[in-house]
Structures are given as C-alpha cells and as structure tokens.
C-alpha positions as a LaTeX table, in Angstrom:
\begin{tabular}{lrrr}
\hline
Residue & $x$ (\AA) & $y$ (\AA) & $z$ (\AA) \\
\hline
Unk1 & 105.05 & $-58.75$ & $-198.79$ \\
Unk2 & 107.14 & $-58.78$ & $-195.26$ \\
Unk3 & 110.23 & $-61.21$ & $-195.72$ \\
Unk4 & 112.73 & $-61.73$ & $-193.24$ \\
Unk5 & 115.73 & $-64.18$ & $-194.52$ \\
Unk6 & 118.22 & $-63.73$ & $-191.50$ \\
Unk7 & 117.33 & $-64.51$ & $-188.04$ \\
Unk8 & 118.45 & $-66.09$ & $-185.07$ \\
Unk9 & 116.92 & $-67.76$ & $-181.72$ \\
Unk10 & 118.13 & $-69.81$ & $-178.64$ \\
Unk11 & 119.39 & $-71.91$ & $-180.39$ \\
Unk12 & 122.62 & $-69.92$ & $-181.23$ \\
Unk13 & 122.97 & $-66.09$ & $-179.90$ \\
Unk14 & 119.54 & $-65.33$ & $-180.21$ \\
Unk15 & 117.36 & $-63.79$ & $-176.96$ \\
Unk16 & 114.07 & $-65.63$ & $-178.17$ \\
Unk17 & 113.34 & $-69.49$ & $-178.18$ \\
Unk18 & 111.86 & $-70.90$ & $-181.97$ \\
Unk19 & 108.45 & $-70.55$ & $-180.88$ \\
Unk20 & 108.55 & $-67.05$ & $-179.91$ \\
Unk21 & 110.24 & $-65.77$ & $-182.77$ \\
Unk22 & 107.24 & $-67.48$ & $-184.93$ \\
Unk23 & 105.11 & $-65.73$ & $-182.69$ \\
Unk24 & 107.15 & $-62.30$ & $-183.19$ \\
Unk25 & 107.10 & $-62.45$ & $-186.86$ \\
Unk26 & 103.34 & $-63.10$ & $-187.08$ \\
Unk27 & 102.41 & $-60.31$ & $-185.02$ \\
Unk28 & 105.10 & $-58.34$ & $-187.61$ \\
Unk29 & 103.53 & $-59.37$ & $-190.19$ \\
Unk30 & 106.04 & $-61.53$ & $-191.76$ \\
Unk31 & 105.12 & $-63.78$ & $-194.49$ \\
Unk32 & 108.03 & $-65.25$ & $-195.17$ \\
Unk33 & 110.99 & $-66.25$ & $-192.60$ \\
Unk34 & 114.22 & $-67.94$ & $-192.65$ \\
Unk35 & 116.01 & $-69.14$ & $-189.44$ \\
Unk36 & 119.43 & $-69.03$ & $-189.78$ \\
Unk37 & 121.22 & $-69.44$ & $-186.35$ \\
Unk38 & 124.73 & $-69.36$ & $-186.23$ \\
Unk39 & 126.33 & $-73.05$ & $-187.39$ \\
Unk40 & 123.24 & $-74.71$ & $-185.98$ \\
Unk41 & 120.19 & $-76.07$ & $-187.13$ \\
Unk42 & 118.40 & $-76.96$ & $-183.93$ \\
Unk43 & 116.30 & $-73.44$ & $-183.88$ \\
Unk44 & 114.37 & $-74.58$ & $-187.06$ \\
Unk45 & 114.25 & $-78.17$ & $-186.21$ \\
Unk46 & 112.14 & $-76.56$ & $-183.38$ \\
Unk47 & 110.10 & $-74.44$ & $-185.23$ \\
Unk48 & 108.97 & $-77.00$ & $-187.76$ \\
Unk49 & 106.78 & $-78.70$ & $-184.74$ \\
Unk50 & 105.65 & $-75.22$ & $-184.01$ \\
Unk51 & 101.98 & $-73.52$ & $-185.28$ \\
Unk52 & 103.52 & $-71.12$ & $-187.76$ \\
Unk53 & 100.13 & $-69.69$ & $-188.92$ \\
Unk54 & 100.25 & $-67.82$ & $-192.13$ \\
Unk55 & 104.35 & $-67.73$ & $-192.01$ \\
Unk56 & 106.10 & $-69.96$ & $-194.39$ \\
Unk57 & 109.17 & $-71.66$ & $-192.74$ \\
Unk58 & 112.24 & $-71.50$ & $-194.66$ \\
Unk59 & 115.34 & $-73.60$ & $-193.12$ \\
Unk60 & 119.15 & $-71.72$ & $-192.68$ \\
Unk61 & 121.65 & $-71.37$ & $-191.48$ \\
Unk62 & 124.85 & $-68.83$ & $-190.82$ \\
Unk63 & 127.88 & $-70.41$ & $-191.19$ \\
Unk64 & 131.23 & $-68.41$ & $-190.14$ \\
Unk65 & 134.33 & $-68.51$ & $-192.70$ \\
Unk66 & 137.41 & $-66.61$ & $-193.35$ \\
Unk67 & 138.45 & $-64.70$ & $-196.83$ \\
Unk68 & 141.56 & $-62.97$ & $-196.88$ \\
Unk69 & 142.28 & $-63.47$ & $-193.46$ \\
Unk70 & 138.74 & $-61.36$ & $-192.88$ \\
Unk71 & 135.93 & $-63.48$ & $-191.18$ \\
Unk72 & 133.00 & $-63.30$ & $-192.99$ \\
Unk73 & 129.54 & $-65.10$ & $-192.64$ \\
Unk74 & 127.72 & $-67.06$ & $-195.21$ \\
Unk75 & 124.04 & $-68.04$ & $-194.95$ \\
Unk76 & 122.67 & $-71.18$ & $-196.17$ \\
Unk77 & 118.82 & $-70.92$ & $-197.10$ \\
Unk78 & 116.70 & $-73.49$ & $-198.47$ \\
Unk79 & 118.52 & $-76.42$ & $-197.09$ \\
Unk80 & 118.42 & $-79.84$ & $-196.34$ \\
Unk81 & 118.72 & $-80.38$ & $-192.34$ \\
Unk82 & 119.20 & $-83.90$ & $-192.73$ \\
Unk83 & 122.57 & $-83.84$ & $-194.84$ \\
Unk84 & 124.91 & $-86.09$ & $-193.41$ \\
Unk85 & 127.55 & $-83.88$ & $-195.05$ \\
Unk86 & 126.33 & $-80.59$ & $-193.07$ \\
Unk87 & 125.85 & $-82.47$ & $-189.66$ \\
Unk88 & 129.25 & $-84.07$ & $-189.70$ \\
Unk89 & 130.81 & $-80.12$ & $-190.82$ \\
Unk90 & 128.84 & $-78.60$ & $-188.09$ \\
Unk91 & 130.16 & $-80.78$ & $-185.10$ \\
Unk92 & 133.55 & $-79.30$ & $-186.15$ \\
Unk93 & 131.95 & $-75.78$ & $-186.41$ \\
Unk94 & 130.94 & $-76.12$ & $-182.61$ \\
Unk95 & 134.13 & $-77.44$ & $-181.51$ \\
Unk96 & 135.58 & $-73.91$ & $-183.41$ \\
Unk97 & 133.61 & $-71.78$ & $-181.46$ \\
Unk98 & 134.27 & $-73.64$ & $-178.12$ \\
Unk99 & 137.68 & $-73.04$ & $-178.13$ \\
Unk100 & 137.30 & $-69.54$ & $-179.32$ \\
Unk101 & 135.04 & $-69.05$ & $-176.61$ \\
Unk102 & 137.53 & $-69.94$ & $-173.98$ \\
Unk103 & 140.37 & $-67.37$ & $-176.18$ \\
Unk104 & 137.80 & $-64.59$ & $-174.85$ \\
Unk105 & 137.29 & $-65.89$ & $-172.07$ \\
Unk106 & 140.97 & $-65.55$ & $-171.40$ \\
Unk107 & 141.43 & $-62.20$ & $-173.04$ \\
Unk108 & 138.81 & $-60.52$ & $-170.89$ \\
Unk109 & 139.85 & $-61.71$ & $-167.13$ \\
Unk110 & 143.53 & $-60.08$ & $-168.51$ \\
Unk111 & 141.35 & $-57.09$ & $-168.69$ \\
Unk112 & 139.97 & $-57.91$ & $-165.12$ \\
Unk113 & 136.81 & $-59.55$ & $-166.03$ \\
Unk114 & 136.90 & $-62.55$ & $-164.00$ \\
Unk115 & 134.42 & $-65.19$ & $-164.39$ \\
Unk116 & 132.82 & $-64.03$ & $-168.04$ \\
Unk117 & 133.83 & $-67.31$ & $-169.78$ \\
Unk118 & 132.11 & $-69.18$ & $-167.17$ \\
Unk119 & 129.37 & $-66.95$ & $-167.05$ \\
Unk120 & 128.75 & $-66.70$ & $-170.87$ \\
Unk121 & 128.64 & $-70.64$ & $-170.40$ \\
Unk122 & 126.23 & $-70.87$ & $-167.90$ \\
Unk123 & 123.93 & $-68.14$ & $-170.29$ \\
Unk124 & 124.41 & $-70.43$ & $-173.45$ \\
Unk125 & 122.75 & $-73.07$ & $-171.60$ \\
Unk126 & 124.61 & $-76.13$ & $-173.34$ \\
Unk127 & 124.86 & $-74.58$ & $-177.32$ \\
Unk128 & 127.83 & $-72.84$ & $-178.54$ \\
Unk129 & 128.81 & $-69.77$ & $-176.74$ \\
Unk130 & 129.08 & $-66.50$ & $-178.90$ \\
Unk131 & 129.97 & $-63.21$ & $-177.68$ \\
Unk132 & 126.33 & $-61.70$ & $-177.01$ \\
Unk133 & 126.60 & $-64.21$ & $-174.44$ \\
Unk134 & 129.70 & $-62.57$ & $-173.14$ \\
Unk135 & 127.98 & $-59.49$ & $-173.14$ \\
Unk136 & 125.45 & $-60.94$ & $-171.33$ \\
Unk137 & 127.11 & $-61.86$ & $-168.67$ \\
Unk138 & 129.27 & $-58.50$ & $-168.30$ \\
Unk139 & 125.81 & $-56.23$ & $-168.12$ \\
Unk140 & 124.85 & $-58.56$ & $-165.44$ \\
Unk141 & 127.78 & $-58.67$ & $-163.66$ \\
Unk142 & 128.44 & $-54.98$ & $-163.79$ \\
Unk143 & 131.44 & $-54.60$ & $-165.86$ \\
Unk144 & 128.81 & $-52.52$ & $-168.52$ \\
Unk145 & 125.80 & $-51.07$ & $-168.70$ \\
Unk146 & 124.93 & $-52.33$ & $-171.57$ \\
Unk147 & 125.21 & $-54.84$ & $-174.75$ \\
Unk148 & 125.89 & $-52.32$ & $-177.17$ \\
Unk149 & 129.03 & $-50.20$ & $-174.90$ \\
Unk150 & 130.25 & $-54.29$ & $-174.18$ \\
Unk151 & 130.59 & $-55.02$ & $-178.06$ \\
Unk152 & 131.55 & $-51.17$ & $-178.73$ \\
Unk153 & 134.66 & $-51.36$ & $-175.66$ \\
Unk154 & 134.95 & $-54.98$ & $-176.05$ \\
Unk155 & 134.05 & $-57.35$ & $-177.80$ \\
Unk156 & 133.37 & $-55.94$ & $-181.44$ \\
Unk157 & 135.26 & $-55.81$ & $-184.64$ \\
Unk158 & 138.55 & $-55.00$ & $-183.79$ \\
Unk159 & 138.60 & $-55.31$ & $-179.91$ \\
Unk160 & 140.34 & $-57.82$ & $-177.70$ \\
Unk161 & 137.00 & $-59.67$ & $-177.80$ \\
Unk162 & 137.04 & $-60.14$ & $-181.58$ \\
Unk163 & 138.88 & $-63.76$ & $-181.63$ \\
Unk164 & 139.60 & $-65.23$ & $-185.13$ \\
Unk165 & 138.97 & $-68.80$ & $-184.50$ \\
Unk166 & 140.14 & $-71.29$ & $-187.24$ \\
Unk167 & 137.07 & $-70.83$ & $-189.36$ \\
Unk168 & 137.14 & $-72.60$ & $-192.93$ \\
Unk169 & 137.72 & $-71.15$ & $-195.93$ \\
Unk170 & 134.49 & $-69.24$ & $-197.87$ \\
Unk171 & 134.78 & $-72.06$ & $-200.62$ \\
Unk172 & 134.36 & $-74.43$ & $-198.26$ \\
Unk173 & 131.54 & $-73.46$ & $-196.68$ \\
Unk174 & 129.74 & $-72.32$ & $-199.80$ \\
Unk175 & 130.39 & $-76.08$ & $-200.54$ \\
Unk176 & 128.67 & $-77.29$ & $-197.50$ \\
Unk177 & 125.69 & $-75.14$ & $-198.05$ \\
Unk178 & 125.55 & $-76.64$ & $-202.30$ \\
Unk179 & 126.14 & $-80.64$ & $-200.90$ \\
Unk180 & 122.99 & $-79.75$ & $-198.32$ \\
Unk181 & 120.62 & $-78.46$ & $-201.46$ \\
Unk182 & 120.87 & $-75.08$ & $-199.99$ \\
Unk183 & 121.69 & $-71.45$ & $-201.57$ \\
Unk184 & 124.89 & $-69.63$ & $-200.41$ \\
Unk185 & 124.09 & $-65.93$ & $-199.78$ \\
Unk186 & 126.62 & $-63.52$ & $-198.71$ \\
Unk187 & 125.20 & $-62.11$ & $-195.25$ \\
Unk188 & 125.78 & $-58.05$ & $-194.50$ \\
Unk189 & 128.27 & $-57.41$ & $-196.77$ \\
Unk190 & 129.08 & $-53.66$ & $-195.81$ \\
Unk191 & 129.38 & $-55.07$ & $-192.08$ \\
Unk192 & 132.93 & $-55.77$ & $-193.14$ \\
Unk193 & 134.58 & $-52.85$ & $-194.09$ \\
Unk194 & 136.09 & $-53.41$ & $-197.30$ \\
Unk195 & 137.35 & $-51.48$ & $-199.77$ \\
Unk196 & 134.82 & $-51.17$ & $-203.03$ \\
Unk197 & 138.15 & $-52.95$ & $-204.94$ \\
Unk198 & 138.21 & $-55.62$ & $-202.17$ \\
Unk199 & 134.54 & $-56.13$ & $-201.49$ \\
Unk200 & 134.13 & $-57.26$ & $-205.70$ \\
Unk201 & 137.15 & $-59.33$ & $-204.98$ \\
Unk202 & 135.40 & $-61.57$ & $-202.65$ \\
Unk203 & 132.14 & $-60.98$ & $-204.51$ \\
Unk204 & 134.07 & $-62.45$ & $-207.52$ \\
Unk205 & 135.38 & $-65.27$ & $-205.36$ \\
Unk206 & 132.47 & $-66.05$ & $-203.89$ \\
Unk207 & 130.61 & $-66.02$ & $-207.35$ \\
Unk208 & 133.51 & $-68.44$ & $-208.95$ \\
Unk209 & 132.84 & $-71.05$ & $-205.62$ \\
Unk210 & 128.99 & $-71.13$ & $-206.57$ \\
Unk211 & 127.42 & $-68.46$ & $-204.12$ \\
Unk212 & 124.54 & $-67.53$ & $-205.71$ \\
Unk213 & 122.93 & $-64.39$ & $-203.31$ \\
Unk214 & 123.78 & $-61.05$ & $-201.97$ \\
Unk215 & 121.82 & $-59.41$ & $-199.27$ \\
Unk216 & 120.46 & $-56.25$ & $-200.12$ \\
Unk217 & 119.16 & $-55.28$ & $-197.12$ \\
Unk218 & 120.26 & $-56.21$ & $-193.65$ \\
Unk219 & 118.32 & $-53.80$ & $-191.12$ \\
Unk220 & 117.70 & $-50.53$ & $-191.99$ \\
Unk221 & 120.09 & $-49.56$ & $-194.41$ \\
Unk222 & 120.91 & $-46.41$ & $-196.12$ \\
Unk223 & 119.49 & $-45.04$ & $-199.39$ \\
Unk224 & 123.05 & $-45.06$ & $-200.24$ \\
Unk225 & 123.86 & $-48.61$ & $-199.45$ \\
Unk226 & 120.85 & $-49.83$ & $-200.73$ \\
Unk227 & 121.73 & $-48.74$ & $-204.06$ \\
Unk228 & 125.61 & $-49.72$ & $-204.20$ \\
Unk229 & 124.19 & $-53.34$ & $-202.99$ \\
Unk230 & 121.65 & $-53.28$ & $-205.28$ \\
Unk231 & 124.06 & $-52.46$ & $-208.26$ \\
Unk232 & 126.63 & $-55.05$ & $-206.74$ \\
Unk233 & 124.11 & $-57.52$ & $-207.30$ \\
Unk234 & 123.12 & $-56.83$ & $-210.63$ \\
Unk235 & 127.13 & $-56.38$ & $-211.58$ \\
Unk236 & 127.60 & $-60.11$ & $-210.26$ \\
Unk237 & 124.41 & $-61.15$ & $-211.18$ \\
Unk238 & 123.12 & $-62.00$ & $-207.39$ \\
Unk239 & 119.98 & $-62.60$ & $-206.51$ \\
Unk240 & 119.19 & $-60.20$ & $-203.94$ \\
Unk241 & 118.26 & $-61.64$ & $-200.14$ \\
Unk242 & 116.75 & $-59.12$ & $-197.13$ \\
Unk243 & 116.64 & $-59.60$ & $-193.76$ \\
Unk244 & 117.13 & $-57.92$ & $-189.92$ \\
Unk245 & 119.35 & $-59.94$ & $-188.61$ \\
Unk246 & 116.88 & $-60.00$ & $-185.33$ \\
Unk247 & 118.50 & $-61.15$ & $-181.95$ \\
Unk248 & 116.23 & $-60.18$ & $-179.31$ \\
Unk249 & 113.96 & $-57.39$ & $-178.28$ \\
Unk250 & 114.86 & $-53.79$ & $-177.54$ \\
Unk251 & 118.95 & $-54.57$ & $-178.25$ \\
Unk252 & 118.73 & $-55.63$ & $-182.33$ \\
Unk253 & 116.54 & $-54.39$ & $-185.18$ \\
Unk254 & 112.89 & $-55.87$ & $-185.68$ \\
Unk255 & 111.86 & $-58.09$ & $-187.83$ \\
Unk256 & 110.68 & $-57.89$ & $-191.43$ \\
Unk257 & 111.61 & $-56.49$ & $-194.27$ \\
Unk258 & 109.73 & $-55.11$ & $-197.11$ \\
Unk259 & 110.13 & $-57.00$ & $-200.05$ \\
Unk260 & 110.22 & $-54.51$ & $-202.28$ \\
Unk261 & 113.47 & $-52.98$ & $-200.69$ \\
Unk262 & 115.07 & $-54.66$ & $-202.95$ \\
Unk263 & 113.81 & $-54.34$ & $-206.49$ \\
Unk264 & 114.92 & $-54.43$ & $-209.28$ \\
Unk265 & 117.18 & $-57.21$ & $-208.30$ \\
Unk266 & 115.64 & $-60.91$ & $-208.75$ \\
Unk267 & 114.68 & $-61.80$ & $-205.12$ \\
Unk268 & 115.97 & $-64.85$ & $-204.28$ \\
Unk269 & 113.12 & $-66.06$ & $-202.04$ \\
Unk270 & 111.26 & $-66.66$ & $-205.25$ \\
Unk271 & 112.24 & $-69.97$ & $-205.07$ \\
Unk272 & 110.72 & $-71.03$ & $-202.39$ \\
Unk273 & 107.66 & $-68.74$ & $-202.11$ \\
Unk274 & 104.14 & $-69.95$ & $-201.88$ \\
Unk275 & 101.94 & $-69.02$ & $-204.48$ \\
Unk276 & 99.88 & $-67.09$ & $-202.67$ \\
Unk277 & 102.32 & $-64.91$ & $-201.69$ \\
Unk278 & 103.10 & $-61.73$ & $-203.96$ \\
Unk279 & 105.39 & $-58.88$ & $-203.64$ \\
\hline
\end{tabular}
C-alpha cells in the first residue's frame, strides 16, 4: 500500500491547488493521503468536494510550535475541521505568521532585497505567507536562481530568513490537535538537529502532553535514519506515521510512501484505513 500522511497545497506553501494534488496522488498511486497544510484547513475543506477516486481522504493539519526555544512542527491527522476550539486557535496562528512574514520581509531588503515582502504577498494570494513564498518571489525577481540556493543563502534554518515568530508551546498545540479528535504526530524529527539526548527529551515531552505518533519516514530517508526512527518509536511506544512532505513539482520530493517503510512499528494510519486497503 502507497500512504502519504504529510502534504501540503495552495492553501498554505504548497505549489498545487486541492484538486491537483488528488489528481497527483492517484496517478502515484496513493491509497491513502492526508492533507496537512500549514495551520490551515482550507486545502482539505477543498478536497472533500473533489472526485478523489480510489484515494481515501484523511483531514490534517501542521501546526508550528516551539520546544526549548527550537521550533518544531506538529501534525494533526484524523481531525475534526469543524472544532470551534481549532478554528478560534488557528485565527491566532495566521495572525503569527503575518507578522513574522513582515520580520522577513524586513530582514531581507537590509540585505538589499527590496520588495520580497510585498512580493511574497502578492504570491500567497490572500493565505498566510511562508517563506517558499519568499523564495518565490526572489527566483522571479532575480536575486536567485533558484528555491533551493534562496532557502540554502537565505531563508533556511539558521539564516536571516529563519524568523522565530511567537509560536505556542508543543503542549499546547498537541492540546489543540486532542480537543479537535485528532492524533498529534511529531513531523520530521531529524529535520531539527538535535542531539540523540535532546531529541528523547522532547520525545518524552511530547509523549507526557499526549502525542501519540512519530514519523518514520519523511522523504527518502536513510537506511540509517530509518532504523534510529524506527527504534525511537518503539522506545516511546509511537505509532509510526510516513509521508513526503510534497510541495510542488520538480522543487520537493514526490508523493507516496510505501507502507511498509515502516514496519515493525504499529502504523498509525490503521485507524482510519478502509478495509479494503492492506499493507
């Protein structure tokens, strides 16, 4: 079986609208998809009046919080879009990345990028800018040549780009994701670059505030990683998640994931799984 539990459209960062990513995974043969745009829920509200063929819809999320002063993302799968408790958090989520958006803004014309915060606007089209929409804009404009040297000079971990906005705490947003009937899963948990010591710290953390998932696989990971994730998750006793973490063509993995990438941990799209569909 071809799962994918991490994606993202239009809605948030992503380069393809709800109803082409439902076309993308059924021509990659993915079974079973989660959208999980970044502190929205507008991508899936759009899929659900989409055709989705043989691909079973699963609704997410990707919410952004902050650990030991280190950002870190959460997703939310399996839950309810109607919570009153997760609309009313969200509206402050997307005020949060506004204002972050105009720190970059800021930080880049220093750098003598004029007009990117305007320009990374005018690309988000009216939902919350993130910084692939900065990058965006700076191909375009030709500060880069690409995405990936705008997030490697600029804008990734660690650069001037990288703005800490005033994200909650990971308790709290593992507690938005429980009061909306949803599953808190840890998203790309090597992405951070913690210590093995630190990383079960925040593992144990997040365990103790009710997360529930680890993901396994994000991409195309190592053998290597695989198997320290996969023993992470058996240690905490995770259920293990998979996904690509797909953006847009020909700049961000493809989707789909084999499920069995991440045996022998319990998947945790068992829960929601037809019956039909087997590993």
């Amino acid at each position: 079986m071809i799962v994918d539990l991490h994606t993202h459209t239009t809605a948030s960062d992503g380069g393809l609208s709800p109803a082409e990513l439902v076309l993308r995974a059924q021509q990659c043969g993915v079974q079973l998809l989660a959208v999980t745009d970044h502190d929205t829920i507008d991508g899936y509200r759009a899929i659900s009046e989409v055709a989705a063929g043989d691909v079973q819809i699963i609704a997410g999320i990707e919410l952004s919080c902050t650990w030991s002063g280190v950002n870190i993302h959460v997703l939310g799968l399996g839950i309810d879009v109607d919570s009153a408790c997760l609309k009313s958090e969200l509206t402050d989520q997307r005020a949060a990345r506004g204002e972050r958006a105009k720190i970059i803004g800021e930080r880049l014309a220093k750098l003598g990028f004029d007009g990117t915060y305007e320009g990374a606007s005018e690309l988000a089209e009216g939902r919350a800018i993130g910084r692939p929409d900065f990058a965006r804009f700076m191909v375009a404009a030709g500060y880069v040549d690409s995405m990936a040297t705008a997030f490697d000079k600029y804008l990734g971990a660690g650069k001037v780009g990288d703005v800490k906005a005033m994200w909650p705490t990971l308790e709290t947003v593992v507690e938005w994701i429980k009061s909306a009937g949803g599953v808190a899963v840890l998203a790309h948990p090597l992405h951070y670059k913690l210590t093995n010591a630190k990383l079960r710290r925040m593992l144990a953390d997040f365990k103790e505030a009710g997360g529930e998932g680890l993901e396994v696989c994000n991409g195309r990971p190592s053998a290597t990683d695989l198997a320290y994730l996969r023993q992470l998750c058996k240690d905490f006793d995770f259920e293990a998640s998979a996904g690509s973490d797909f953006h847009q063509p020909n700049n961000w993995l493809e989707l789909g994931c084999d499920a069995k990438v991440v045996a022998p941990c319990r998947p945790i799209w068992a829960r929601w799984q037809r019956a039909e569909l087997s590993v």
